[in-house]
C-alpha positions, 0 to 999 in steps of 0.5 A, a space after each residue: 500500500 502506498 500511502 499519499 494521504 491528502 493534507 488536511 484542509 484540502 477542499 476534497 478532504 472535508 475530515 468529518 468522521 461517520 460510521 461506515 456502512 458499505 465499501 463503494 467500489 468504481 472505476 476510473 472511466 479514464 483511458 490514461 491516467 494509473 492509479 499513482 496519477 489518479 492517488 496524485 490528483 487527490 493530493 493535490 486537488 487538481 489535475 494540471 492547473 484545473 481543481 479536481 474536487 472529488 476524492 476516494 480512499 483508494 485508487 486500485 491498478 496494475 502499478 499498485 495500491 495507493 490510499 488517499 483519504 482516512 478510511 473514517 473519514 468522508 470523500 467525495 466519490 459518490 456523488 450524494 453529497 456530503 451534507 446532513 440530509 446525505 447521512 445514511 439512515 434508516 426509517 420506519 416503513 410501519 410494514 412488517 414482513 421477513 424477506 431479505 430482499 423484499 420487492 420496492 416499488 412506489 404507489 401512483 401517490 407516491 409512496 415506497 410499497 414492500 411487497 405491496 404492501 404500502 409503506 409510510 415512507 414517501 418516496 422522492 420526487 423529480 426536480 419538478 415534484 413528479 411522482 416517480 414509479 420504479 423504474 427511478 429506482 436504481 438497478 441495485 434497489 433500496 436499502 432495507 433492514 428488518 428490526 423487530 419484524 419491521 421493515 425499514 427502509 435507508 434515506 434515498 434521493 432523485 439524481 436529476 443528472 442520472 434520473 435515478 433513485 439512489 441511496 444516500 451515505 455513498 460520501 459519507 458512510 463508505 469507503 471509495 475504491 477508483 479501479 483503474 480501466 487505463 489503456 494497455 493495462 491488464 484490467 483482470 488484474 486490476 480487478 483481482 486487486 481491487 477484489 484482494 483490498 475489499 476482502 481486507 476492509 471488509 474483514 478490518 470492518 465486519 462488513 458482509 458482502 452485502 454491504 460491497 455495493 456499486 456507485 451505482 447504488 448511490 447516484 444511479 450513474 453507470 460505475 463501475 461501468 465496465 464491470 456493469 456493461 461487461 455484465 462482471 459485477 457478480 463475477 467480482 463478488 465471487 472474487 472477492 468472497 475467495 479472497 475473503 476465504 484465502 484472508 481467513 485462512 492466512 490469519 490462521 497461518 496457512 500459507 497458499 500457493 499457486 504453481 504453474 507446471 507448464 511454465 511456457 503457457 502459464 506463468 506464476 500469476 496465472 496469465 496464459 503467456 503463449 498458445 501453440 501455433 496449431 494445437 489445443 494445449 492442456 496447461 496444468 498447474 497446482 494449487 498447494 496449501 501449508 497448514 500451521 502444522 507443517 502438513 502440506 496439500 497440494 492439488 492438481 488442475 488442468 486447463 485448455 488453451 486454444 490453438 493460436 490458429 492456422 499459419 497463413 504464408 
């Protein structure tokens, strides 16, 4: 971790503390700058001579990891504001029930509905006061608990820019991650490192994966957009509960290592490096677990790697 914390006082470093809830992942949506680059516009709050507002805890790429702004405190990533009425909260809907993911819509009134049932919470209203319905609603949903077999529901907010419903406590109550998508870098990996560092905080934080959302679910706007139109988003879930896993192995003292066996095809980070010119290779490799004890297990798996096609004089 390269650590280039923004000096106090700069104005994309506010410092108000808040507890945190989610961890907020995104991507850059630049084809240029790495993450040193982006880590060094936070810094400074500018990019050349022009003010660069927004901040993030992290920014994630292939030249490695750098942290901006202190975990507990907010930046300005989310896009929902950073004021009081941007705090996350919970309410009351007066709607009892026990489904984890209840149904959310909006009644022709203007009312949150759970599993048509109609709630006491009204929903929010565009710029010009219209009644919305739910397909306002953000693709990710609305933010709800159940509390003594009542549901309750998180604050939300309009996004006249994205024409969503979103959730609020994106700036203040999580912690931001920039993902790298810059030109001719290995975006997987970017993503597996992204995915390694939302394992940690969510093990430093208690968090579930749950609570591992998308910008999306706070303004509406298209970000992480690669993940989100490459149809990723679940795929880098599952990423992150085996790092997940591999941490809590680790804390225990097991040590985990991957072997490529075929050298010429796979190298040690698991990237296929070659193809034959004409043939279908079966690559093998091995995954080896060291207990705490000494013991060692060691597994082999085997994957196809297609032929890089017919010579052509």
């Amino acid at each position: 971790m390269n650590e280039n914390i923004a000096p106090e006082g700069n104005p994309n470093r506010p410092g108000d503390k808040h507890e945190k809830k989610y961890i907020t992942v995104h991507d850059t949506g630049d084809f240029s700058f790495n993450a040193e680059q982006w880590s060094q516009a936070v810094y400074d709050s500018k990019i050349g001579s022009s003010p660069y507002k927004v901040s993030y805890q992290y920014v994630v790429g292939n030249d490695g990891y750098y942290h901006n702004i202190p975990d507990d405190e907010t930046a300005y990533h989310a896009g929902n504001g950073a004021t009081s009425d941007s705090l996350f909260k919970e309410y009351p809907t007066g709607v009892y029930g026990d489904k984890k993911n209840p149904h959310i819509t909006i009644s022709t009134d203007g009312y949150y509905v759970i599993e048509e049932k109609k709630t006491e919470i009204i929903a929010p209203t565009d710029d010009d006061g219209k009644i919305l319905d739910e397909s306002y609603i953000n693709d990710l949903g609305i933010y709800t608990n159940i509390i003594d077999g009542m549901y309750y529901i998180g604050s939300t907010w309009f996004s006249d820019t994205y024409r969503k419903i979103g959730n609020h406590g994106g700036n203040t109550n999580s912690i931001g991650i920039e993902s790298c998508v810059n030109r001719g870098s290995d975006i997987y990996l970017t993503w597996q490192r992204t995915a390694k560092l939302v394992a940690k905080l969510m093990d430093e934080n208690n968090f579930g994966i749950e609570q591992v959302v998308q910008h999306h679910y706070f303004s509406g706007k298209d970000c992480p957009q690669t993940m989100r139109t490459e149809g990723y988003w679940n795929h880098f879930l599952d990423l992150v509960k085996v790092e997940y896993q591999i941490l809590q192995y680790k804390k225990m003292g097991f040590k985990i290592e991957f072997v490529p066996i075929n050298s010429n095809y796979i190298n040690k980070v698991g990237r296929v490096i070659s193809q034959d010119q004409y043939f279908t290779t079966n690559a093998n490799y091995s995954i080896k677990v060291i207990s705490p004890d000494g013991n060692e297990l060691k597994r082999l798996f085997s994957t196809s790697i297609p032929r890089k096609g017919i010579y052509e004089n």
